[in-house]
C-alpha positions as CSV (number, residue, x, y, z in Angstrom):
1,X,94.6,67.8,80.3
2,X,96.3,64.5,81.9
3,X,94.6,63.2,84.8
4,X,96.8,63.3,88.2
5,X,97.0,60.6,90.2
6,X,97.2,62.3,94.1
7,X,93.5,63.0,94.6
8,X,92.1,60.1,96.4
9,X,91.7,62.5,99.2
10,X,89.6,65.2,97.3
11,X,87.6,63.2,94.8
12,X,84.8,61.8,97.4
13,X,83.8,65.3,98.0
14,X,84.3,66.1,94.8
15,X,81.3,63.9,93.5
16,X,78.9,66.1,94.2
17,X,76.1,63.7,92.8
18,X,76.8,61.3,95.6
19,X,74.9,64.0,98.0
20,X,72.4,64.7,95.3
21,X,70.8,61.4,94.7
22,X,71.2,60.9,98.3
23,X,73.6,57.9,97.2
24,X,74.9,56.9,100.8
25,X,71.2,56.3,102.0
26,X,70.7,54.5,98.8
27,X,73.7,52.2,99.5
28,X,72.3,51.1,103.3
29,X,69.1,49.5,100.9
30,X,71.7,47.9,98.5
31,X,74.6,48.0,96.5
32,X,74.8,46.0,94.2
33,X,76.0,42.9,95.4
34,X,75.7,39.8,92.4
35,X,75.3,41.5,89.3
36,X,77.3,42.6,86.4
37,X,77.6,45.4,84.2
38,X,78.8,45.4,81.1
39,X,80.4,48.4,79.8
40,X,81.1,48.2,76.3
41,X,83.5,51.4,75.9
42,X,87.7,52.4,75.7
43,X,88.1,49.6,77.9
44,X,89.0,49.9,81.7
45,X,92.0,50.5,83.9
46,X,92.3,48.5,86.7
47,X,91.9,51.6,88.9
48,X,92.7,51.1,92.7
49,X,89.4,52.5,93.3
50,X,87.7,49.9,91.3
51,X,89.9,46.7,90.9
52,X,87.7,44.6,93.1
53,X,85.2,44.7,90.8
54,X,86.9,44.4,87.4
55,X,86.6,41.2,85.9
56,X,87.7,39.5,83.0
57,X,85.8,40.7,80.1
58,X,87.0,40.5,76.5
59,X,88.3,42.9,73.2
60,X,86.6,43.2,69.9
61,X,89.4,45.1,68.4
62,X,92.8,45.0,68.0
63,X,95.0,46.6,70.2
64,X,93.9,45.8,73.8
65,X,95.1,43.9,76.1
66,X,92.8,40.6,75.6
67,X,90.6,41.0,78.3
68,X,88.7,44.4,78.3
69,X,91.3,45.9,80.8
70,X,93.3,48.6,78.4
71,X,92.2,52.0,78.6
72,X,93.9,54.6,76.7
73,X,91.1,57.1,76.3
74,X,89.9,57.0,80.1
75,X,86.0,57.1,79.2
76,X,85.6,53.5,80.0
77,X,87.4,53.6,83.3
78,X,85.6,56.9,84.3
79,X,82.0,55.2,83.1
80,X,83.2,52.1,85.3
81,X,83.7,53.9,88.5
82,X,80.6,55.8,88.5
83,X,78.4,52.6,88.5
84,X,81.1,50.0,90.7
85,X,83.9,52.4,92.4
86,X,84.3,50.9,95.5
87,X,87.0,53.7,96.9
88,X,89.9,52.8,99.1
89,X,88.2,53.9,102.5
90,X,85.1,55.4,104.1
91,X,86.0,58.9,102.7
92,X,89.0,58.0,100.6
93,X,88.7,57.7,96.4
94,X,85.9,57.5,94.2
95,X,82.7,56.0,95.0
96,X,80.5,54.3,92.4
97,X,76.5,54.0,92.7
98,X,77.0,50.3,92.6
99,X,80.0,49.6,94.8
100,X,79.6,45.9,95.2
101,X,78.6,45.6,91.4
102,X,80.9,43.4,89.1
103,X,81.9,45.4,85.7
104,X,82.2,43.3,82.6
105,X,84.9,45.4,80.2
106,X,84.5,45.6,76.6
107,X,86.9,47.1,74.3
108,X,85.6,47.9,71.3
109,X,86.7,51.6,71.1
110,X,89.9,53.1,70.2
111,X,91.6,56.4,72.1
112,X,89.8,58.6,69.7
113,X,86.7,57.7,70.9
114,X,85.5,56.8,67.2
115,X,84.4,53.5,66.9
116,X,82.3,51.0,64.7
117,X,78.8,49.8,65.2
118,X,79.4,46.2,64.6
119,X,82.1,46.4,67.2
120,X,79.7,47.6,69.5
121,X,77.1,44.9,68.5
122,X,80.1,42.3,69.2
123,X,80.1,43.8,72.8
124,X,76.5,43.3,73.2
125,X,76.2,40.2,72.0
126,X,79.2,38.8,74.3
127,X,77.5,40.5,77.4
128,X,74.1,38.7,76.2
129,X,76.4,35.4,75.7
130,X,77.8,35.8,79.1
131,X,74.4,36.7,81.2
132,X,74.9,40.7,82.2
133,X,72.6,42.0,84.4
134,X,72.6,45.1,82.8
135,X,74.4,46.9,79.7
136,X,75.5,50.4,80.1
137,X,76.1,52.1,76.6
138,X,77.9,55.6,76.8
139,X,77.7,56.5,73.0
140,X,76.2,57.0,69.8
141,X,75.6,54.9,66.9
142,X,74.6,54.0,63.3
143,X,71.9,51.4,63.8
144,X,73.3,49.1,61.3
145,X,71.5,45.8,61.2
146,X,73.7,43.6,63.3
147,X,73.8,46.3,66.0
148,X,69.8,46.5,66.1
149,X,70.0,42.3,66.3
150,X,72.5,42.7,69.0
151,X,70.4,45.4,71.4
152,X,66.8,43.5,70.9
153,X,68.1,40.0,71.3
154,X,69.5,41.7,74.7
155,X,66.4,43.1,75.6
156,X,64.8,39.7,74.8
157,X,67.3,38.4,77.1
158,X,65.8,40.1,79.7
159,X,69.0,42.7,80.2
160,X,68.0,46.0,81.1
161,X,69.7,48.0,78.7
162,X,70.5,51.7,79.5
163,X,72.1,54.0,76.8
164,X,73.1,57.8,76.4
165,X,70.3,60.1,74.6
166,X,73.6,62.3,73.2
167,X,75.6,65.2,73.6
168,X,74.3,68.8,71.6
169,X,75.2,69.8,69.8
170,X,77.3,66.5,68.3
171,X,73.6,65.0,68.5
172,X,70.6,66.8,67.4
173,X,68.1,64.1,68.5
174,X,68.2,61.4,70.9
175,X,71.1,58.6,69.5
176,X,70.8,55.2,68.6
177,X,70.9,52.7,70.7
178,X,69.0,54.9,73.3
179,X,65.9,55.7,70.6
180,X,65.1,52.3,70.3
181,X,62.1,50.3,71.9
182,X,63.0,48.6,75.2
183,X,66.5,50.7,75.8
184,X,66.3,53.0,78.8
185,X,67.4,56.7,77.3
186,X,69.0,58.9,79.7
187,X,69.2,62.7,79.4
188,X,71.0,64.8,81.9
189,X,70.6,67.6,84.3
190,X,73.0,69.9,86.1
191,X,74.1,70.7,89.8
192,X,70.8,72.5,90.4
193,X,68.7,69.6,89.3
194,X,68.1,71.8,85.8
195,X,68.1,70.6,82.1
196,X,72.0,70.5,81.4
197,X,72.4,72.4,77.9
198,X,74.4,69.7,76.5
199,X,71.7,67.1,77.1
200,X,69.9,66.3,73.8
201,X,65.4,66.1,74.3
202,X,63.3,63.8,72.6
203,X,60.0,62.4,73.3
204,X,62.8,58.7,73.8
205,X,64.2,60.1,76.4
206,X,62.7,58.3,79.6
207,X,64.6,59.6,82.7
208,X,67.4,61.7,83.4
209,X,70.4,62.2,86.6
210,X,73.3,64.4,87.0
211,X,75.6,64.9,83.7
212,X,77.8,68.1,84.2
213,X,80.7,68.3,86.4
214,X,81.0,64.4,87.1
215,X,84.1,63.4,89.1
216,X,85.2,59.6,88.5
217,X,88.1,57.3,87.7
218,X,91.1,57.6,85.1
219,X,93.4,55.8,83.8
220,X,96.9,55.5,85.3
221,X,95.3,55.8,88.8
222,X,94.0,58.9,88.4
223,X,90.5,61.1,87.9
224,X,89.0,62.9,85.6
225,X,86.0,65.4,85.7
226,X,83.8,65.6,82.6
227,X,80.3,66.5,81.7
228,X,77.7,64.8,79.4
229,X,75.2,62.2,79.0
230,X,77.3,59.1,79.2
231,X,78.0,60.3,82.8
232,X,74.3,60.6,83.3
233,X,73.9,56.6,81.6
234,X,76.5,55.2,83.8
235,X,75.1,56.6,87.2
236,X,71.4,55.0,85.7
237,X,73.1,51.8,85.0
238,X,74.3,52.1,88.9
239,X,71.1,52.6,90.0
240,X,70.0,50.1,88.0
241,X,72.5,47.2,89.4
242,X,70.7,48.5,93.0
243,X,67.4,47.5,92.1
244,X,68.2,44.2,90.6
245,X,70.2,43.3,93.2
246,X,67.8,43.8,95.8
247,X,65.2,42.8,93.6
248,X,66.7,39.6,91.6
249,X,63.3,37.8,90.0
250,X,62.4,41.7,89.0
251,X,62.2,41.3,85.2
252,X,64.2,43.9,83.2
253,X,61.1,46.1,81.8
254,X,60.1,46.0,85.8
255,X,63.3,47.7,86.6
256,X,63.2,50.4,84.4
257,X,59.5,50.9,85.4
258,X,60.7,51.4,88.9
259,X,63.5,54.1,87.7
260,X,60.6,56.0,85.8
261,X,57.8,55.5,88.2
262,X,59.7,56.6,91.1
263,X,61.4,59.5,89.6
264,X,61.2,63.3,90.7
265,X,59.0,65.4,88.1
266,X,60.8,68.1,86.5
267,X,59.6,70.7,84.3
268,X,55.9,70.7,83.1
269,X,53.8,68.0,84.6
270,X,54.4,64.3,83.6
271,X,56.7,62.6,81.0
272,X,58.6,65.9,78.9
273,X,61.2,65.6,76.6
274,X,63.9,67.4,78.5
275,X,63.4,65.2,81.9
276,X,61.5,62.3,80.5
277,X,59.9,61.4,83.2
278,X,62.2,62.8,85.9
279,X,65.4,62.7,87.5
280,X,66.1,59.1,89.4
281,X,65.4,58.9,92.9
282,X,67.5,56.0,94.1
283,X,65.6,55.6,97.8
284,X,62.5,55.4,96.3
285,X,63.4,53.2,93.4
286,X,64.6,50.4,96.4
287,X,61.3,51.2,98.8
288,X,58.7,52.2,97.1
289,X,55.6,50.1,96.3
290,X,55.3,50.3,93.0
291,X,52.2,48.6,91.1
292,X,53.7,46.1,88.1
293,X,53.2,47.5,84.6
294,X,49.6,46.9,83.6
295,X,48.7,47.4,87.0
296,X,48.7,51.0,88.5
297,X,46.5,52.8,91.1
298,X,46.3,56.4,90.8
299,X,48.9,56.5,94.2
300,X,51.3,54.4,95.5
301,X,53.6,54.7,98.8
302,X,56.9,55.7,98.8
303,X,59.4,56.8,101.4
304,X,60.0,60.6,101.5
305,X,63.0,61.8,100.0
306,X,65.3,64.7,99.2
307,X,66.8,63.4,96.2
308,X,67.0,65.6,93.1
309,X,66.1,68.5,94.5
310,X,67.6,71.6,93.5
311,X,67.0,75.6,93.3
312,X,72.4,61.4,65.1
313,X,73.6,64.1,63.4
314,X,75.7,63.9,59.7
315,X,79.3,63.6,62.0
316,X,77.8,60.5,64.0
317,X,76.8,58.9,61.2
318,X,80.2,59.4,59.1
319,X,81.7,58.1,62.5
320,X,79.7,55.1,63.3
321,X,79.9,55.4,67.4
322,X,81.5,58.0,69.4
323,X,81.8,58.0,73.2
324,X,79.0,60.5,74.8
325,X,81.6,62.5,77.4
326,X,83.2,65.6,77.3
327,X,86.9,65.5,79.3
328,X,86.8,68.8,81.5
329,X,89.5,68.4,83.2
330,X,91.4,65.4,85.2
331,X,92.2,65.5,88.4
332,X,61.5,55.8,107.8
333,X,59.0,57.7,107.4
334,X,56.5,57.2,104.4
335,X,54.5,59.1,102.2
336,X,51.7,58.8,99.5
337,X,53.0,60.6,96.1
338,X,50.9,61.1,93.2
339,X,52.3,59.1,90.4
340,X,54.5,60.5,88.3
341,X,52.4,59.7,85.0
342,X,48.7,61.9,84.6
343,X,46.3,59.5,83.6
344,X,45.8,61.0,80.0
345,X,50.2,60.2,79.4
346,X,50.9,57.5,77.5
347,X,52.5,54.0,79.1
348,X,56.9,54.5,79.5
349,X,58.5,54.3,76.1
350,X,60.8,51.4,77.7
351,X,57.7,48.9,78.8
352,X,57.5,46.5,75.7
């Protein structure tokens, strides 16, 4: 269904996840400000709602426009304004985690959504080449050998790195480049903080945030609602872009140790492999005193919040990389909180 272009009006309060993760208390902490995403997807439109923070970035296939900003699918622009939308107003347009966040574009996949892996390792290693804060992967791949290079010289680099754990039933187990050591793996959950179905468990998967019914950006200055994990990955990589920005000497496996340390528990006790270890909790990743990796008392403090709280399959690997969305339709006080990991759990999968 074509995405419309008159809902700037509706689409704020259509984002229902901006409520649930308690997003405009987040963005009083920070949002963003000096750091850069790269988004290696279908390209991005230069959307109204997020032109302010589109910068030049760069094509690895044909086709495109030259510099990352040619979107004929609309999964790229939609992934971009969930972590940088800046809207038009105060109420006005689509809102982004990040709204003060750069987005680096990368084009490496076509309007089908099928791409290639090396293309996507290209994309990587340009965002490494140009210093990203933070890589946001919306997809699943074949982890050929110049795409594992690309993703651990990344890590190395000292980029946190946030990828999709895939789509069921495209995906039977968490995707590549999410099951690999030092990439943060996000699953997602639905309006009433639940496992969504679509989400694909694993014990990879490290934390999870709101992947069904996600309002964003289009193309042609328009919006789209979809559901699935890339949703889910580009809200983490939001939250992400708030911690490092408010925390800039915070290395990268420190950063993802905040998103897993401070997260709400879901399902049984401690890490799972529907939650991970929980669903983000953006206040608490900003405030909370969080003991470095290697260093942990059995508490810590954190600021109490309401956040979260709610009543490669045979195809993937015949197509090399598909985009993890499914288009629906377009259009202080303080508290001490038991850590989320029991003592006998083991260390996150992302600390290296």
């Amino acid at each position: 269904m074509a995405a419309s272009s008159d809902g700037a009006e509706r689409i704020r309060n259509d984002q229902w996840h901006l409520q649930y993760l308690n997003v405009y208390q987040a963005q009083r902490i920070s949002q963003g400000e000096g750091t850069v995403v790269a988004l290696p997807d279908t390209g991005v439109d230069a959307h109204p709602d997020l032109a302010r923070n589109l910068l030049s970035g760069a094509d690895m296939i044909a086709g495109g426009a030259g510099n990352g900003q040619f979107d004929q699918n609309s999964h790229g622009t939609g992934m971009a304004g969930l972590i940088a939308a800046h809207g038009r107003d105060a109420k006005i347009g689509a809102l982004g985690i990040a709204p003060r966040a750069k987005i680096l574009p990368l084009y490496d996949t076509p309007a089908s959504g099928l791409g290639n892996p090396d293309d996507l390792a290209a994309s990587i290693e340009y965002a490494t080449k140009h210093h990203a804060d933070i890589i946001s992967i919306s997809a699943a791949s074949t982890p050929t050998t110049r795409l594992r290079a690309a993703v651990d010289a990344a890590v190395d680099a000292n980029i946190v790195v946030v990828a999709a754990a895939g789509n069921a039933p495209r995906e039977s187990a968490v995707s590549y480049p999410a099951s690999e050591q030092g990439v943060i793996a996000v699953g997602g959950v639905d309006r009433r903080g639940n496992h969504a179905a679509l989400s694909v468990v694993g014990s990879e998967v490290d934390v999870v945030a709101p992947a069904v019914d996600i309002y964003s950006t289009s193309t042609s200055g328009g919006y789209r609602k979809s559901s699935g994990t890339s949703d889910a990955t580009a809200i983490v990589a939001g939250a992400a872009a708030l911690i490092r920005s408010k925390y800039p000497d915070l290395p990268a496996q420190e950063v993802a140790h905040r998103l897993t340390a401070t997260a709400i528990d879901k399902g049984p006790p401690g890490r799972d492999d529907e939650y991970g270890y929980g669903v983000i909790d953006l206040v608490a990743a900003l405030t909370a005193d969080v003991p470095p990796l290697g260093f942990e008392s059995p508490s810590v403090t954190a600021p109490a919040s309401t956040a979260a709280h709610g009543d490669s399959d045979d195809n993937s690997t015949a197509r090399g990389l598909a985009t993890l969305g499914v288009l629906l339709a377009a259009g202080g006080g303080y508290l001490v909180w038991r850590r989320r990991r029991r003592a006998g759990d083991p260390p996150p999968r992302i600390s290296r």
